[in-house]
C-alpha positions in Angstrom: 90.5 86.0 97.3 88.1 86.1 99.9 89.8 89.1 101.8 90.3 91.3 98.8 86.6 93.0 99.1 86.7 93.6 103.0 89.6 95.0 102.4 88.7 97.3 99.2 85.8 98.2 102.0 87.9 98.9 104.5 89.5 101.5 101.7 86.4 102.6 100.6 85.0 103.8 104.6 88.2 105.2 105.2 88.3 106.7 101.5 84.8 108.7 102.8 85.7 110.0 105.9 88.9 111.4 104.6 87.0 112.8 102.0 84.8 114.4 104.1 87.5 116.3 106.2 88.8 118.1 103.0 85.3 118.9 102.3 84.7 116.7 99.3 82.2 114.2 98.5 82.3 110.5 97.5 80.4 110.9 93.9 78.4 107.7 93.3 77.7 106.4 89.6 75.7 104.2 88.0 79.1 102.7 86.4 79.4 100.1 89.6 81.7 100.3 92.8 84.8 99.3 91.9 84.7 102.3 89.4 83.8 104.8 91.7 85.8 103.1 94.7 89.2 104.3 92.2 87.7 107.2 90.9 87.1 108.9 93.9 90.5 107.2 95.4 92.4 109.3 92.3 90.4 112.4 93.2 91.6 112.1 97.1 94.6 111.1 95.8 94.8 114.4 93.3 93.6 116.6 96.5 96.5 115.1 98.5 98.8 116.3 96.0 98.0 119.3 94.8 97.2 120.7 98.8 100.5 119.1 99.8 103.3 121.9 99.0 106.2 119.1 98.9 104.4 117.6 95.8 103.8 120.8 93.5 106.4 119.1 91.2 104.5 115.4 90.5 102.5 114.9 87.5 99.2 114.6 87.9 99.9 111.1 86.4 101.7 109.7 89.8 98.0 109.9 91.0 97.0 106.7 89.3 100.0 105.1 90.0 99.0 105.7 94.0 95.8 103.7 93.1 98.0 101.0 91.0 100.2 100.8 94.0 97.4 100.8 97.0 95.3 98.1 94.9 98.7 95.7 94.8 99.4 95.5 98.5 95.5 95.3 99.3 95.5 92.2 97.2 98.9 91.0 98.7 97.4 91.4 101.9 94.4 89.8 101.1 96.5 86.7 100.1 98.4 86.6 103.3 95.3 86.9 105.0 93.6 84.1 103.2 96.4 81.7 104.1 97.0 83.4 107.4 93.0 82.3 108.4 93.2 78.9 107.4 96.4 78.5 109.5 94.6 79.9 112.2 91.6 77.8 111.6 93.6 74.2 111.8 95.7 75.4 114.4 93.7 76.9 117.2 90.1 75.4 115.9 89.1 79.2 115.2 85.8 79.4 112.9 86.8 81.9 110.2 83.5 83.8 111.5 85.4 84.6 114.3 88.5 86.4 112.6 88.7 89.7 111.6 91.4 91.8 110.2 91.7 95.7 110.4 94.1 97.4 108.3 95.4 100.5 108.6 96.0 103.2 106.2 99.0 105.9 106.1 99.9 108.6 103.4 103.3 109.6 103.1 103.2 112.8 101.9 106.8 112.9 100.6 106.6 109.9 98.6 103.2 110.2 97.6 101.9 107.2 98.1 99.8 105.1 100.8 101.1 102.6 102.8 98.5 99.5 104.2 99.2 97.8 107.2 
């Protein structure tokens, strides 16, 4: 999937600058970046929880399933995108080049969970 890695980029900038209002840093390894990419997403996602006062009660395990959740719908997206673009490209004679997609990221802090749109 073509789309999938923009879109874990996308995550990953918006992942920083979030992390960077609640006065936490994005911790780099030598593991690779789709390790750090999640680990720092659970830590955000841990922060999120534990400084939300609606969500004293979840387990700290609900913060991997936030990542488990977040990683499906980027990789549906990434689909719909990839078959979306080629559309576009027969269609209307687009070059792919010329295409880009900008998702948006929302936390529902009653649910616990991000939404990608």
């Amino acid at each position: 999937m073509p789309y999938l890695e923009p879109f874990i980029q996308q995550w990953k900038t918006y992942l920083k600058q979030q992390l960077s209002q609640c006065g936490l840093n994005y911790v780099v390894t030598d593991v690779g970046d789709s390790f750090d990419i999640k680990a720092n997403s659970v830590a955000y996602f841990r922060w999120l929880r534990t400084a939300n006062k609606i969500n004293k009660g979840l387990h700290e395990s609900r913060d991997e399933l936030v990542w488990i959740m977040l990683e499906k719908q980027l990789r549906a997206l990434a689909n719909k995108a990839e078959k979306g673009t080629s559309n576009l490209v027969s269609r209307l004679h687009f070059d792919e080049s010329q295409i880009q997609i900008r998702l948006n990221f929302s936390y529902d802090d009653e649910q616990h969970i991000f939404y990608v749109s």
